[in-house]
C-alpha positions in Angstrom: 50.4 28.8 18.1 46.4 29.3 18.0 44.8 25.9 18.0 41.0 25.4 16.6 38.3 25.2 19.1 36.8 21.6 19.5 33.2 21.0 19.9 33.6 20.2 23.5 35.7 23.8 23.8 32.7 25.5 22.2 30.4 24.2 23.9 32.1 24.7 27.7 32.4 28.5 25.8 28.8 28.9 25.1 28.1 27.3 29.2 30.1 30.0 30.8 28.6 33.3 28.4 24.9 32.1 29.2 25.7 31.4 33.2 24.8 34.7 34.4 21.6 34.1 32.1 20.9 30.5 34.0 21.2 32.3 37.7 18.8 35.4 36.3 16.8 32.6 35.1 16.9 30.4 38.2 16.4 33.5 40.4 13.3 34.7 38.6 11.5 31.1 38.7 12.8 28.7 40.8 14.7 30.4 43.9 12.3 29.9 46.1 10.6 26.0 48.0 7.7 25.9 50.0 7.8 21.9 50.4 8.7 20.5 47.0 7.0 23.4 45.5 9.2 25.9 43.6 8.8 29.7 42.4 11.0 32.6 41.9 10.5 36.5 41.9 8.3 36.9 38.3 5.2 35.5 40.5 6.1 37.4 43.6 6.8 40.8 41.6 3.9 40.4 39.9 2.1 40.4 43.1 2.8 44.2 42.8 0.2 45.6 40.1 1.3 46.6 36.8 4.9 47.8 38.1 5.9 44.1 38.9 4.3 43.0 35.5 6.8 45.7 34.0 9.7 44.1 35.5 9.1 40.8 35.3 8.2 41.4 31.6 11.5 43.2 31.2 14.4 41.1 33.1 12.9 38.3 30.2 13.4 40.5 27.8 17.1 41.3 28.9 17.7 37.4 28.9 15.9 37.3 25.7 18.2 39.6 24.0 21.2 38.5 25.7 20.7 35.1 24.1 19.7 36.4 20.8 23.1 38.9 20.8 25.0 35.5 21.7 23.4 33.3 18.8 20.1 31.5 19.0 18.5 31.5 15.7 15.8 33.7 14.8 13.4 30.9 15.0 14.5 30.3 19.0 14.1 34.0 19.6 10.8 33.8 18.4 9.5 30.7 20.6 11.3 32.7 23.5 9.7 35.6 22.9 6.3 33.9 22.7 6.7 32.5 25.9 7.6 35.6 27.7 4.3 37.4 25.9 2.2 34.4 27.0 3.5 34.7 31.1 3.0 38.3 31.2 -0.5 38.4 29.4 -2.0 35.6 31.2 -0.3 36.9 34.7 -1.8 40.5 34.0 -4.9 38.8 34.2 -6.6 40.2 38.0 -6.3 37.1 40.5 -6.0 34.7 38.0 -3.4 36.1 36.9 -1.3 36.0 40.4 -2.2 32.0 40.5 -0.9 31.6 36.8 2.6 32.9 37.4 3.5 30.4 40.2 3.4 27.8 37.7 4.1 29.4 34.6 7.9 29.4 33.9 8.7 31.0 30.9 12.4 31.7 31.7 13.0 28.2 32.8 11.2 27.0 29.0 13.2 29.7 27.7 16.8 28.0 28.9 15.8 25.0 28.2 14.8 25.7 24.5 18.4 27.2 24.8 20.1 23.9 26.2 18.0 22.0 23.2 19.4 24.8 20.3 22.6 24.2 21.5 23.4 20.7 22.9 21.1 19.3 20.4 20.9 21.6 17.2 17.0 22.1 17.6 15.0 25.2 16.4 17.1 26.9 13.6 16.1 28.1 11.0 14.0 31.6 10.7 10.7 31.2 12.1 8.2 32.3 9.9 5.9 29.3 10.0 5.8 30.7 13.4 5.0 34.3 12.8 2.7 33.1 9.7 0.9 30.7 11.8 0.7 33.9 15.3 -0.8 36.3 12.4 -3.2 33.9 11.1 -4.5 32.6 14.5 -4.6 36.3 15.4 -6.6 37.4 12.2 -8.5 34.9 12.7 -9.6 35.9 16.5 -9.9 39.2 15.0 -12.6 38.1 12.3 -14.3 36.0 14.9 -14.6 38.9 17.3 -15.9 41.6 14.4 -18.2 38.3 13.4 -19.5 38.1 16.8 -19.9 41.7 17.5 -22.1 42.0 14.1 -23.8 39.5 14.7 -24.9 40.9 18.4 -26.1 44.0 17.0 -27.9 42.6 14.2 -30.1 40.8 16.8 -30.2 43.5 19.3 -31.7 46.2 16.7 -34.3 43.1 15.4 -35.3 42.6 18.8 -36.0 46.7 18.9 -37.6 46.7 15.9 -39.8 44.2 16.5 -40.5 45.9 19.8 -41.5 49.1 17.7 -38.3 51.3 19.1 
């Protein structure tokens, strides 16, 4: 006879199908100490211009997905998601960049939003104060810029027509 699940069943379910998602994590931010100091291979990759970006981007994609295809709630996904655009934006940067992804752990925040969704029932729900709250900040960089930009010009040609160009 088939007996139901308990809650202490699920949960040792859902600790083996995201395990090989824990190591990937591990692997790609914490594998390695110099002292107490730990990194994995998203900093060292990215060493490697724009192809290690690519992969680095990518593998936290995979995890991404994976988790998403196993049940984190569209709101989780989202956060996720944000996390892994914030690492490989701010790493792409030249230099900075490099320094950046030694301490920036986006798969690590990423599992342990996952441990919180789980274990602790955070972050359901859909996510669209989140999305409504990314568009408007990014409108709003967008007006600022288009603002600024305007504003530069209108100077630049009063400053040539005062000089009589």
């Amino acid at each position: 006879m088939h007996r139901e699940k308990t809650p202490a069943d699920k949960l040792k379910q859902i600790d083996q199908d995201f395990g090989w998602i824990d190591r990937i994590s591990w692997l790609m931010d914490n594998q390695f100490k110099i002292g107490t100091f730990r990194f994995g291979l998203d900093p060292v990759l990215n060493l490697i211009p724009l192809g290690g970006a690519i992969a680095g981007f990518g593998t936290s994609l995979v995890l991404v997905i994976a988790m998403w295809r196993n049940g984190a709630s569209p709101k989780l996904v989202i956060r996720m998601l944000l996390n892994i655009s914030i690492d490989a934006v701010l790493g792409s940067i030249p230099f900075l960049g490099n320094f950046f992804d030694f301490f920036s752990k986006a798969n690590e925040k990423n599992i342990k939003l996952l441990r919180q969704h789980y274990y602790e029932g955070k972050h359901s729900g859909s996510g669209i104060g989140i999305i409504i709250s990314i568009l408007t900040v990014f409108f709003l960089f967008i007006g600022v810029t288009f603002y600024l930009i305007w504003t530069l010009f209108s100077w630049a040609f009063s400053l040539l027509n005062t000089l009589g160009f």
